[in-house]
N, C-alpha and C positions, 0 to 999 in steps of 0.2 A: 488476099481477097481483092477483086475488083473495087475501084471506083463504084462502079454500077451494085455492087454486092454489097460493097459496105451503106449505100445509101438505100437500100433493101434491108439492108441488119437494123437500120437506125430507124425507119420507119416502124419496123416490126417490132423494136421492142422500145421505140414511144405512145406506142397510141397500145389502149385496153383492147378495143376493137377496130381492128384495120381490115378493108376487103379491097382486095385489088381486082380492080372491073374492069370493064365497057363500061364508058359513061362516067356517072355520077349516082345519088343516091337519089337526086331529085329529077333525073332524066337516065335511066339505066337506058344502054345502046345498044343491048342485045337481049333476048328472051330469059337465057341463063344468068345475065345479071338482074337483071329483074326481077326472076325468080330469088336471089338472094337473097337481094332487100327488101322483098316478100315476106320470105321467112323469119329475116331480122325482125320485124313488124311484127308478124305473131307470135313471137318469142317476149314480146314486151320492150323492144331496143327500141326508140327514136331513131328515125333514119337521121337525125342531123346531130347525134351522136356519136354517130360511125364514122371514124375517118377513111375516106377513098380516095383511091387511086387511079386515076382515070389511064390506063394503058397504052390506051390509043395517041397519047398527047404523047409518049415516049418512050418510041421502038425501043430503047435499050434498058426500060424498067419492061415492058411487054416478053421480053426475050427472056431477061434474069431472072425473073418472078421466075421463070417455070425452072431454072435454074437450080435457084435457092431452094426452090421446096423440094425439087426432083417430084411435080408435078406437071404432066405436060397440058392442060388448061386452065382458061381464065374463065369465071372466077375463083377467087382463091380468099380463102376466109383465116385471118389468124386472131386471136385473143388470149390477149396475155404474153404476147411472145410464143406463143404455141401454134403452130400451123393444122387447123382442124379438116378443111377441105373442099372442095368446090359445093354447086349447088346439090349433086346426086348426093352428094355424103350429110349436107348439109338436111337436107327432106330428110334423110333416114333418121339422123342425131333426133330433130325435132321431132316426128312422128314416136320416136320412142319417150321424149322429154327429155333426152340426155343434152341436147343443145340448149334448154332452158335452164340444166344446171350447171353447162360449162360458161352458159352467159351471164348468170348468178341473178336472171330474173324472174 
């Protein structure tokens, strides 16, 4: 495993909830993050809850991420150590409730 992989393994499975973005949670830098941390919100998460990853601050976690999950965009939503999915997958989980029981809120 990469450098860059292993500090991707180690984020992923310290933090409950991790989203690797554009941005931040208090300035999302693109629509799709934004829409994220949207839906973290109506899910019941605090956005200053959520540990982020700002992508754009480093080409070589921007790259990985899509690596590691074998997803080819950002955002990329994991809890628990589980890779759940950007914001399309994300809208659908919540509109069904099933993101507010993989969030346990």
């Amino acid at each position: 495993m990469s450098d860059t992989q292993q500090r991707i393994d180690t984020l992923v499975k310290s933090n409950d909830i991790l989203l690797f973005m554009k941005g931040n949670a208090s300035f999302p830098m693109c629509g799709f993050s934004g829409r994220a941390i949207q839906i973290l919100k109506a899910c019941g998460v605090d956005p200053k809850s959520v540990a982020t990853v700002n992508v754009l601050e480093d080409p070589e976690i921007r790259q990985g991420i899509k690596e590691y999950s074998h997803w080819p965009t950002i955002p990329q939503l994991y809890v628990k150590g589980e890779f759940i999915g950007g914001s399309d997958i994300m809208m659908e989980m919540y509109e069904s409730g099933e993101l507010k029981q993989v969030l346990g809120t």
